[in-house]
MIKE-199431 format. One record per residue (C-alpha): residue in three letters; x, y, z. Coordinates in steps of 0.1 Angstrom, whole numbers, padded with zeros to 4 digits, always signed. Layout:
<marvos>
ALAXYZ/...
</marvos>
This chain:
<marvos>
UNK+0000+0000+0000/UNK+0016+0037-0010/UNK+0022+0056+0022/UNK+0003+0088+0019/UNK-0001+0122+0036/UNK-0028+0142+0043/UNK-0027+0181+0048/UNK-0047+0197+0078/UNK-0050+0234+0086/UNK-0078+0251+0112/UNK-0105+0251+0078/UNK-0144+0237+0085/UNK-0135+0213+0059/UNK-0101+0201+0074/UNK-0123+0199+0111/UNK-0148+0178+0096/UNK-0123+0154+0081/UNK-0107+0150+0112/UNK-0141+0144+0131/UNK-0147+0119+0102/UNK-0114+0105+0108/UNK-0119+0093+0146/UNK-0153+0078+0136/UNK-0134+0059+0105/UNK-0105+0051+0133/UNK-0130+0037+0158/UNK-0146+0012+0136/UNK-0111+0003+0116/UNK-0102-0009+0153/UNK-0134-0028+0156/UNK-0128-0047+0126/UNK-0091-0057+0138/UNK-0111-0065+0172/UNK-0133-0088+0152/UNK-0098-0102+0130/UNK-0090-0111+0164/UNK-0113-0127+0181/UNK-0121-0148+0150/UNK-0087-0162+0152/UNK-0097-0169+0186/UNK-0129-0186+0177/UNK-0109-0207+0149/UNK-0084-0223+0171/UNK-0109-0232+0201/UNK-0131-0249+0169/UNK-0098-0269+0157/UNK-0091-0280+0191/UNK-0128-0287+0203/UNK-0136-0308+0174/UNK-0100-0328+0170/UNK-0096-0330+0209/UNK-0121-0334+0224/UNK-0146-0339+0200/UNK-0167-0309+0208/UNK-0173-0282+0176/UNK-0183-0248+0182/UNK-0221-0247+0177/UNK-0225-0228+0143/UNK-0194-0221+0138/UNK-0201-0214+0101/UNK-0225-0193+0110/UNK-0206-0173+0133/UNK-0179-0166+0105/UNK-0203-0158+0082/UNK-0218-0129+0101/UNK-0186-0114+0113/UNK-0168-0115+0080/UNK-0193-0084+0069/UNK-0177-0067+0098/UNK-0142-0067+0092/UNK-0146-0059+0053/UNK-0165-0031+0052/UNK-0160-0015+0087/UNK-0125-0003+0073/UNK-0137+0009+0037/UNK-0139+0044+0045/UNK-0105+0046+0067/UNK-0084+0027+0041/UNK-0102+0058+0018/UNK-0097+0085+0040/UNK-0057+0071+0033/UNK-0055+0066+0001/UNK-0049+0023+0001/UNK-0072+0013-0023/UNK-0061+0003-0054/UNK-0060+0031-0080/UNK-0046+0029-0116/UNK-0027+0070-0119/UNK-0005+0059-0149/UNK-0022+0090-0168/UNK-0033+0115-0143/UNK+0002+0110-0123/UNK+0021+0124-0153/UNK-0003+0158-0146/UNK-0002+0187-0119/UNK-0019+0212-0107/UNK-0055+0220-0121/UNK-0054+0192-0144/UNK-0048+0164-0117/UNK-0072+0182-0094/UNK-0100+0183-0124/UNK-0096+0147-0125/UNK-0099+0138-0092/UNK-0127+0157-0086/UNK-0143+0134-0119/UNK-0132+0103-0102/UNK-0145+0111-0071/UNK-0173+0115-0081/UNK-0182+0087-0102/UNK-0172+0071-0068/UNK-0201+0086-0051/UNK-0227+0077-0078/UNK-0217+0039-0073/UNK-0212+0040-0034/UNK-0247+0057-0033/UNK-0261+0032-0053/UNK-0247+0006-0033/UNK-0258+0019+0000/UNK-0296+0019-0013/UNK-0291-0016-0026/UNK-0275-0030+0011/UNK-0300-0009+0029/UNK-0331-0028+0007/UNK-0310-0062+0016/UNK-0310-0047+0055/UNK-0349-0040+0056/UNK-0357-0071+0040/UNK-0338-0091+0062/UNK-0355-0076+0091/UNK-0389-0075+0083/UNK-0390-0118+0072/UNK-0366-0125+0102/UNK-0340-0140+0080/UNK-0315-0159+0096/UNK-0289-0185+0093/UNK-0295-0221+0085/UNK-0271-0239+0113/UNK-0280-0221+0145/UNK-0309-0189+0134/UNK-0283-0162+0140/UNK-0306-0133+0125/UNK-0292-0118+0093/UNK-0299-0082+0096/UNK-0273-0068+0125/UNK-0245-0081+0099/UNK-0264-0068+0067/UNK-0270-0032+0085/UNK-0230-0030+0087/UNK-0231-0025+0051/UNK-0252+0006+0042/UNK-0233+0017+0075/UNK-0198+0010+0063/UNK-0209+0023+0030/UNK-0225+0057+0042/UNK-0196+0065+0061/UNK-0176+0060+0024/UNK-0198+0085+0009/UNK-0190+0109+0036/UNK-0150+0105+0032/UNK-0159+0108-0004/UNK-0176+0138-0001/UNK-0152+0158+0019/UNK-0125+0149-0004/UNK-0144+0160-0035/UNK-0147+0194-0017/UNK-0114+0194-0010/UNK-0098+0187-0046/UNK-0125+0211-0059/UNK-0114+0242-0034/UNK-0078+0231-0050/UNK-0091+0234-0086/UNK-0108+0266-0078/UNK-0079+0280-0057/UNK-0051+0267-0078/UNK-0038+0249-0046/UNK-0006+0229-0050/UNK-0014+0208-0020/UNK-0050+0202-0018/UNK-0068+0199+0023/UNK-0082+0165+0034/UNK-0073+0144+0002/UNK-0043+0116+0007/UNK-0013+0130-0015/UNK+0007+0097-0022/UNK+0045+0097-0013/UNK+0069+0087-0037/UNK+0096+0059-0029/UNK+0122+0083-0019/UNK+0094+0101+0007/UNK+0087+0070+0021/UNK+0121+0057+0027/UNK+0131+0094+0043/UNK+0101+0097+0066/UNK+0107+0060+0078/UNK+0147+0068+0082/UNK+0136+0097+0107/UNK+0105+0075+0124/UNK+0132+0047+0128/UNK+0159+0071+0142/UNK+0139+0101+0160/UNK+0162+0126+0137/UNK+0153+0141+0105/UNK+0177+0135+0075/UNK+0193+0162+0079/UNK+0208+0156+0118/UNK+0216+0129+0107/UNK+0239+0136+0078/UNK+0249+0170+0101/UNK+0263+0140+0126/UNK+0287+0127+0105/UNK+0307+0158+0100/UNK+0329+0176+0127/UNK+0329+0210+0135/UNK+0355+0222+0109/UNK+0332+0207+0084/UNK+0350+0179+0076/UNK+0336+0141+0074/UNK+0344+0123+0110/UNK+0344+0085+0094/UNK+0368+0097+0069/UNK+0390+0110+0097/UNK+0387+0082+0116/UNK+0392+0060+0090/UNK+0427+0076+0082/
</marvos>
């Protein structure tokens, strides 16, 4: 996944992605809480059923209706950073205005489909509540795990929807760095930033450490 950045200032708009951004945080943490606890779930199946001969009741079933919790509770976060999979061959050759323009085209397309998708789960949701659906093994009803969708996916239009203002307010503004929008990091970025994460300096201390005072290079002089 690219390593991004995201510009903040004291705007509404970079508030409200912020605000956003601790919902999308909370529920990205649920989903690893649910990750979790299915491995949990998994081993106590394996060794109740070849030990001591004793499944999980519904196990299946159990899976089933967690796995809508872990993918899609983290579709807006992974947005809100920039790690889904986008193809930039064309508009990462372009800057400024032009990049922006497109964005704002993408995004927005984006929105069309998740909005069509969140009235589609939320028809699944109602009718799942109102027949009392369930599973087959154990009756787990179906509709806590299908409201999780048009959830998940409501959130997604929000991030959306802040980041469309924000690359718009760039195109209108001629901004080079837009406000609330991931701005991938290049290789050399990435491997700078993690440099000074790893050592607690920035790249310049730590090239400023290797001299001595008269400005010459101390492993050279020791090395002689």
């Amino acid at each position: 996944m690219a390593s991004t950045t995201v510009r903040t200032d004291d705007s509404l708009l970079s508030k409200a992605d912020r605000q956003i951004f601790r919902v999308e945080s909370t529920l990205n943490l649920m989903a690893g809480l649910v990750v979790f606890t299915l491995m949990i779930l998994a081993v106590a199946q394996i060794v109740g059923r070849k030990v001591f001969n004793l499944p999980i009741p519904g196990f299946i079933d159990w899976v089933e209706q967690f796995m809508v919790v872990f993918a899609f509770l983290g579709v807006a976060y992974c947005q809100r950073l920039g790690g889904h999979i986008r193809m930039d061959i064309l508009i990462g050759r372009v800057r400024g205005r032009p990049l922006w323009l497109a964005e704002v085209v993408g995004v927005l397309l984006m929105m069309i489909a998740v909005g069509a998708l969140v009235y589609g789960s939320y028809l699944h949701f109602e009718r799942a509540l109102t027949i009392g659906d369930s599973t087959i093994d154990i009756a787990l009803p179906t509709w806590p795990a299908k409201l999780m969708v048009p959830v998940a996916l409501g959130l997604l239009w929000l991030r959306l929807l802040v980041q469309l203002i924000g690359y718009g307010r760039a195109f209108i503004n001629g901004e080079e760095i837009p406000i609330a929008v991931p701005m991938i990091e290049d290789a050399a970025a990435v491997a700078k930033r993690e440099a000074e994460e790893a050592m607690g300096l920035s790249l310049d201390e730590l090239e400023g450490r290797g001299k001595d005072p008269d400005g010459g290079d101390k492993d050279k002089g020791a090395r002689s």
